[in-house]
KOLNUTOR-656700 format. One record per residue: residue number from 0; residue in one letter; x, y, z of N, C-alpha, C, O in turn. Coordinates in nm, 4 decimals, decimal comma. Example, Ala and Ser with C-alpha at 12.3 -4.5 7.8 and 13.67 -1.06 7.14 Angstrom:
i:aa:npx:npy:npz:capx:capy:capz:cpx:cpy:cpz:opx:opy:opz
0:A:1,3190:-0,5690:0,7800:1,2300:-0,4500:0,7800:1,3200:-0,3300:0,7800:1,4236:-0,3319:0,8465
1:S:1,2850:-0,2250:0,7080:1,3670:-0,1060:0,7140:1,2900:0,0030:0,7870:1,3409:0,1138:0,8039
***
This chain:
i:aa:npx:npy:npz:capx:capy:capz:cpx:cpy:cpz:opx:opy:opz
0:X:0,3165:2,1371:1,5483:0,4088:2,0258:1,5368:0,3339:1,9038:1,4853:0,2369:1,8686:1,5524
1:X:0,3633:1,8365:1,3801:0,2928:1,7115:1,3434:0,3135:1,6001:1,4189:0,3731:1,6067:1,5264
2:X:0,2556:1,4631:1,3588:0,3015:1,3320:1,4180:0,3718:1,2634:1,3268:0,3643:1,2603:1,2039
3:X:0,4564:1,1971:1,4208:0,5534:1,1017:1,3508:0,5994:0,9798:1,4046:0,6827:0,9753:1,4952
4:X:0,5442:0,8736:1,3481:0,5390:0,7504:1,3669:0,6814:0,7058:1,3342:0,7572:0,7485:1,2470
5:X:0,7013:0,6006:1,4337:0,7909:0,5320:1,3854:0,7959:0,3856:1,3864:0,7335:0,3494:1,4862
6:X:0,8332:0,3018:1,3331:0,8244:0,1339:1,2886:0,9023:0,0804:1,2950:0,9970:0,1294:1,2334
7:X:0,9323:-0,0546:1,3671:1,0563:-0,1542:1,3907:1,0325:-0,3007:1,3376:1,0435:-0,4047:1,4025
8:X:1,0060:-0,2896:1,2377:1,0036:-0,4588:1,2093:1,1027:-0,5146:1,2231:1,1787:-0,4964:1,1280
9:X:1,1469:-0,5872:1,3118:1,2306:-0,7412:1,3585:1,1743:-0,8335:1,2940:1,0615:-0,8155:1,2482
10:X:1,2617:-0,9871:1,2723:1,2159:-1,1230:1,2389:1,1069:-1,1790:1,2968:1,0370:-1,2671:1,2468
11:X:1,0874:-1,1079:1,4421:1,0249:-1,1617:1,5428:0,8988:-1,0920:1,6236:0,8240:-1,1461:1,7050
12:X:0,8980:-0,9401:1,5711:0,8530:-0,8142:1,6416:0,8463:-0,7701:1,6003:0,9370:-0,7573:1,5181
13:X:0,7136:-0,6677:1,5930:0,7049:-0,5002:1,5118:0,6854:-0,4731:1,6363:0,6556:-0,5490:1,7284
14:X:0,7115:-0,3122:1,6353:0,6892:-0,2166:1,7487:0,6719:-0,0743:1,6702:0,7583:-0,0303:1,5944
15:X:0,5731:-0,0215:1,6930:0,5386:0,0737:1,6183:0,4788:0,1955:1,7543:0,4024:0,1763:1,8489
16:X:0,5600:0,3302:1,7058:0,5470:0,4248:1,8597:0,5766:0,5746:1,7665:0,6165:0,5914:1,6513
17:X:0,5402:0,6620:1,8660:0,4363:0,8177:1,7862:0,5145:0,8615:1,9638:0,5545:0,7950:2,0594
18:X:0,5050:0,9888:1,9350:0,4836:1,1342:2,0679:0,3831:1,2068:2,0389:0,3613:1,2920:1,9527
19:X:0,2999:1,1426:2,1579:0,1349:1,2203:2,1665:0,1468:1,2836:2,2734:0,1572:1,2348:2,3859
20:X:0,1459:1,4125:2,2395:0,0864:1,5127:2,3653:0,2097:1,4431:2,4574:0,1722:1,3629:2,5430
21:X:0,3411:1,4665:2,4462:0,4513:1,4468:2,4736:0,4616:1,3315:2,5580:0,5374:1,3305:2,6550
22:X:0,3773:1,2180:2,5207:0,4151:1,1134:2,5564:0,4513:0,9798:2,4655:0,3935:0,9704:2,3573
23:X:0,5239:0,8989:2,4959:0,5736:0,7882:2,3788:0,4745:0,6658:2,3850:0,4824:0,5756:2,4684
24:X:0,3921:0,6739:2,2980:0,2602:0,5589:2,2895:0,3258:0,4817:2,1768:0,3591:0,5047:2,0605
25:X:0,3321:0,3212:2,3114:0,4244:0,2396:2,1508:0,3333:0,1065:2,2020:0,2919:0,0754:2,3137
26:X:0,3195:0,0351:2,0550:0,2861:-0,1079:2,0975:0,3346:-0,2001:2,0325:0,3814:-0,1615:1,9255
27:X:0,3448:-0,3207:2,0538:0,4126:-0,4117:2,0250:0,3432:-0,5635:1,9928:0,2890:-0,6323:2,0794
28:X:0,3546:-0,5958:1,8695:0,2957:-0,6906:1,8329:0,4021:-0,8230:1,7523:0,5162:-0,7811:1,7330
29:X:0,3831:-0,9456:1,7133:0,4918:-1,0499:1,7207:0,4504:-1,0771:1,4654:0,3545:-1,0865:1,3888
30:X:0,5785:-1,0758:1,4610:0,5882:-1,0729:1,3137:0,6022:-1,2062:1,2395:0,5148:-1,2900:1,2174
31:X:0,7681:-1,2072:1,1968:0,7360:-1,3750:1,2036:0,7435:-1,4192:1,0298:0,6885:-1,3369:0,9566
32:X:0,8000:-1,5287:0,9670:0,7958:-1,5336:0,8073:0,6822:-1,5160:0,7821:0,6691:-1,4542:0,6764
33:X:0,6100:-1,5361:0,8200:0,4771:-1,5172:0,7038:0,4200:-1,3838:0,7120:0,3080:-1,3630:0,6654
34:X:0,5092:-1,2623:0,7853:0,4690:-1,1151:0,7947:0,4512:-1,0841:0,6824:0,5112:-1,1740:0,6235
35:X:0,4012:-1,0041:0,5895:0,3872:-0,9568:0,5139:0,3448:-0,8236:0,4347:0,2223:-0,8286:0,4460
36:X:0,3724:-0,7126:0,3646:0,3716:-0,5810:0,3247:0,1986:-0,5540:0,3709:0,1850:-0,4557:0,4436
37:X:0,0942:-0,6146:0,3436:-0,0710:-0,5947:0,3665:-0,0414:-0,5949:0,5172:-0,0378:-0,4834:0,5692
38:X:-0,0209:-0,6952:0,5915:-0,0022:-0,6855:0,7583:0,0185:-0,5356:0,8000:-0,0595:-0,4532:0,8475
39:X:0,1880:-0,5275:0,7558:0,2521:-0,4420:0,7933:0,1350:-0,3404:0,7724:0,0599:-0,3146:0,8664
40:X:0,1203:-0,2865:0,6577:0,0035:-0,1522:0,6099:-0,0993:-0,1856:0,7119:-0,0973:-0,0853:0,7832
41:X:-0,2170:-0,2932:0,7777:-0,3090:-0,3263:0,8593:-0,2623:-0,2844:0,9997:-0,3400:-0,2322:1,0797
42:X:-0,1111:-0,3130:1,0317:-0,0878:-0,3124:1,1833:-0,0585:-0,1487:1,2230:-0,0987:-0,0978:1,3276
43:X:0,0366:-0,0612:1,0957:-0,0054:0,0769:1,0860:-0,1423:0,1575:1,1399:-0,1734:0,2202:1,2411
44:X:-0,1984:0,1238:1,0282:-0,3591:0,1887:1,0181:-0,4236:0,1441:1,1653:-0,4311:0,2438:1,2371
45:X:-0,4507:0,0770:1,2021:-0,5246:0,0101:1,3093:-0,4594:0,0823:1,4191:-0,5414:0,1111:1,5062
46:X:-0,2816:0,1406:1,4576:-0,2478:0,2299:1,5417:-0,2778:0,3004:1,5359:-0,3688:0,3238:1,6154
47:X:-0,2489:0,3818:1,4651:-0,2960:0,5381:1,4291:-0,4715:0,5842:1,4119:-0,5186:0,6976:1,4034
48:X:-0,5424:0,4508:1,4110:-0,6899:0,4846:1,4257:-0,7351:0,4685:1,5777:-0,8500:0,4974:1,6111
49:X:-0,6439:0,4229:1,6654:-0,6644:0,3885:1,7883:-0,5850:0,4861:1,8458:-0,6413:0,5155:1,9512
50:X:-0,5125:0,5337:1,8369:-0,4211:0,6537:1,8639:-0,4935:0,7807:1,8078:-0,4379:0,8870:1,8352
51:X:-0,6063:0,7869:1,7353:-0,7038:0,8898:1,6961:-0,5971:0,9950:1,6078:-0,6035:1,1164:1,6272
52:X:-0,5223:0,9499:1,5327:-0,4221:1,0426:1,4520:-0,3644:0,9842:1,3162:-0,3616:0,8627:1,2963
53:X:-0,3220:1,0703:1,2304:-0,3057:1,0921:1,1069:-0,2013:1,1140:1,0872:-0,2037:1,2316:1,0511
54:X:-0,0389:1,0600:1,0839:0,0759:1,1360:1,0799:0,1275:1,1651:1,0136:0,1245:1,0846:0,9205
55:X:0,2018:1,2662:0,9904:0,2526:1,3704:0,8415:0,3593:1,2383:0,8239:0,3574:1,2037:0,7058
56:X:0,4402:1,1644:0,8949:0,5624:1,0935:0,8477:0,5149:0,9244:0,9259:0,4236:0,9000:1,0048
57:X:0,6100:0,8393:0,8699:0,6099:0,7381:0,9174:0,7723:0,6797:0,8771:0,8165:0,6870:0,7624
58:X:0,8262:0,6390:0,9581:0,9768:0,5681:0,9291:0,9248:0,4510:0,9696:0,8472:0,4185:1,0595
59:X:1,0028:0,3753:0,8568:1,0142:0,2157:0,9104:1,1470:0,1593:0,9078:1,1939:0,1479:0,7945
60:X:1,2361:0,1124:1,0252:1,3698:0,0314:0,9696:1,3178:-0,0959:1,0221:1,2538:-0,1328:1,1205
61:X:1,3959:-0,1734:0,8670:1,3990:-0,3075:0,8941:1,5255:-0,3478:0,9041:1,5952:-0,3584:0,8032
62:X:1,5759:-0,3778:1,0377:1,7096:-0,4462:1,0314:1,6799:-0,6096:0,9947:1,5916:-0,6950:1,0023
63:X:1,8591:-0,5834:0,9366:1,8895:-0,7174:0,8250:1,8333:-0,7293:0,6914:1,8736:-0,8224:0,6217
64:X:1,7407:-0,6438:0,6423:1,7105:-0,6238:0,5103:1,7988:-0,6421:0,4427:1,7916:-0,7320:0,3590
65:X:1,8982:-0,5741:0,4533:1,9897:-0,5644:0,3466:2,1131:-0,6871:0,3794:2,1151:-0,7496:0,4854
66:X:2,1906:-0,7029:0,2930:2,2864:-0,7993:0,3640:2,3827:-0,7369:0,2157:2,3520:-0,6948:0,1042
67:X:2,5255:-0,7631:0,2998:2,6495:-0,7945:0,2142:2,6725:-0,8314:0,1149:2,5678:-0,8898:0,0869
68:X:2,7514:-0,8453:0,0131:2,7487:-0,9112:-0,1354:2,8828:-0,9772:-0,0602:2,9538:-1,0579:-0,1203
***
């Protein structure tokens, strides 16, 4: 079975969480306008090297990305 990350960027919050060895290892760090695509890629990598894993997938939703016409 692989790993699979998953990613929550909020306005305010990322939370980024995996099932290791059937447990939910999530952490949570504060985002904010000046977040940015390099962060995001830094706050990834830095889990998953501390989490000692490599994951076949990664989802990210960003709610409110998108908006209405």
């Amino acid at each position: 079975m692989g790993v699979h990350v998953g990613v929550d960027l909020g306005g305010s919050k990322l939370r980024i969480v995996a099932n290791l060895r059937g447990d939910l290892v999530s952490e949570q760090s504060l985002s904010g306008p000046e977040f940015n695509p390099e962060m995001l890629s830094r706050k990834i990598e830095d889990y998953c090297a501390r989490q000692g894993i490599h994951p076949d997938t990664i989802g990210i939703a960003v709610p409110g990305l998108l908006q209405p016409p």
